[in-house]
N, C-alpha and C positions, 0 to 999 in steps of 0.2 A: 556379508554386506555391511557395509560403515551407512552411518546417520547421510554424510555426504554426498553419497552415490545418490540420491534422490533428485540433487540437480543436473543430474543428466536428463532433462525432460524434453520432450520432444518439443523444439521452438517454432515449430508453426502453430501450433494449437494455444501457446503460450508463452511470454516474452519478458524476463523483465528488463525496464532501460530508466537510464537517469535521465530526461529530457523536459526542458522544458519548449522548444518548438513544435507549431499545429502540427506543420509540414511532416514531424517522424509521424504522428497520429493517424495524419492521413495515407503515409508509404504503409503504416501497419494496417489498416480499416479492413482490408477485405484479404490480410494474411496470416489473420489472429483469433483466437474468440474472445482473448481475455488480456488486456495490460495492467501487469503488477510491476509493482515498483521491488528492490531488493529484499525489504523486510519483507514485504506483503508475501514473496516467495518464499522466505523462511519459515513463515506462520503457514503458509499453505504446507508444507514438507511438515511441519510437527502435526499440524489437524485436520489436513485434508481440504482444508477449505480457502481455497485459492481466491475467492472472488469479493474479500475484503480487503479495505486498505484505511488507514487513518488521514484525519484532514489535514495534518503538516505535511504528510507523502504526498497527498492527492492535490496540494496546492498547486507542486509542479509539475503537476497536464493541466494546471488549468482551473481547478475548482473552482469553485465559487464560495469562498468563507462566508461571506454577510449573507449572500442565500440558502447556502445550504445546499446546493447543486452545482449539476453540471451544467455551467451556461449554455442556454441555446443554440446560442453561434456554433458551439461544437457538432452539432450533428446539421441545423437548419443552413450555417452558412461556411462549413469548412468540409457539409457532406459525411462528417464522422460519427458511425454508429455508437449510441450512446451505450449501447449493448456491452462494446469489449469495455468498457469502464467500471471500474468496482464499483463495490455500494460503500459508501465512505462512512465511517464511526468516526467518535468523538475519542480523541487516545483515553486510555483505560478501560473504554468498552470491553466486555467478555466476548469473545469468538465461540472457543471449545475447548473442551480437554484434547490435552495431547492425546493424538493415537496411541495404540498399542505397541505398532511398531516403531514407531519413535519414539516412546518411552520404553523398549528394549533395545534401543540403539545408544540413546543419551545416557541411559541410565535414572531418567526422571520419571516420578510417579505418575501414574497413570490418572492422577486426581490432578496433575499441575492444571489449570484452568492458562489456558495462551491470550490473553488483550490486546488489544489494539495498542500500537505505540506510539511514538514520535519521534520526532528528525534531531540532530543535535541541536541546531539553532534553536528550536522548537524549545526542548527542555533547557535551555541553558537560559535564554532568555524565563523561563521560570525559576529556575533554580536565582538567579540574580536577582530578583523579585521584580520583575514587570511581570506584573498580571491584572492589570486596571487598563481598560481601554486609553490610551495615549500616553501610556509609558514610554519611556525610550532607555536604549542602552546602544551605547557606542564601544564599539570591540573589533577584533577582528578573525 
């Protein structure tokens, strides 16, 4: 068995999509238990723990940055359980140690500790130094 084989998961139970429209939210609402984003599925496959995601990921269903949540309208006014939405961390947050079986798959120590991440724009716009509320950086 390769590390890889693990994204053969069964996709009614769990999905990940690049989306940012309610409308995919709502087609998925009641054919899902859980929307992850790509990494979020990676990090589920090394730890088992599928049902986080970071706030650069989670922006695009929708999060709410300045709150800190899932807007209301998600579930009160689009009808969508807030249920299948992860619980969203701060990138760098700790998750877990890798599994056993993916640390015999990767070949990574069973102590690697797996974080929360973020999106390229995410780190790039840090790595360029905007990290002060009203930075800008223009790129493409």
């Amino acid at each position: 068995m390769k590390f890889f084989d693990c994204f053969r998961w069964n996709f009614w139970y769990h999905c990940t999509f690049r989306c940012t429209k309610y409308a995919s939210l709502q087609w998925f609402n009641d054919r899902i238990n859980l929307v992850v984003h790509q990494s979020d599925y990676v990090v589920g496959c090394l730890t088992g723990c599928y049902e986080f995601s970071d706030y650069s990921n989670a922006l695009k269903t929708g999060y709410d940055l300045i709150e800190k949540e899932w807007p209301g309208f998600i579930d009160k006014g689009l009808g969508v359980s807030l249920k299948i939405l992860p619980k969203v961390l701060s990138p760098g947050t700790e998750i877990a140690y890798i599994s056993r079986t993916a640390a015999e798959l990767t070949g990574l120590s069973e102590k690697t500790i797996v974080v929360a991440g973020a999106t390229d724009g995410y780190t790039s716009a840090i790595a360029s130094g905007a990290v002060e509320s009203g930075d800008f950086i223009c790129g493409t």
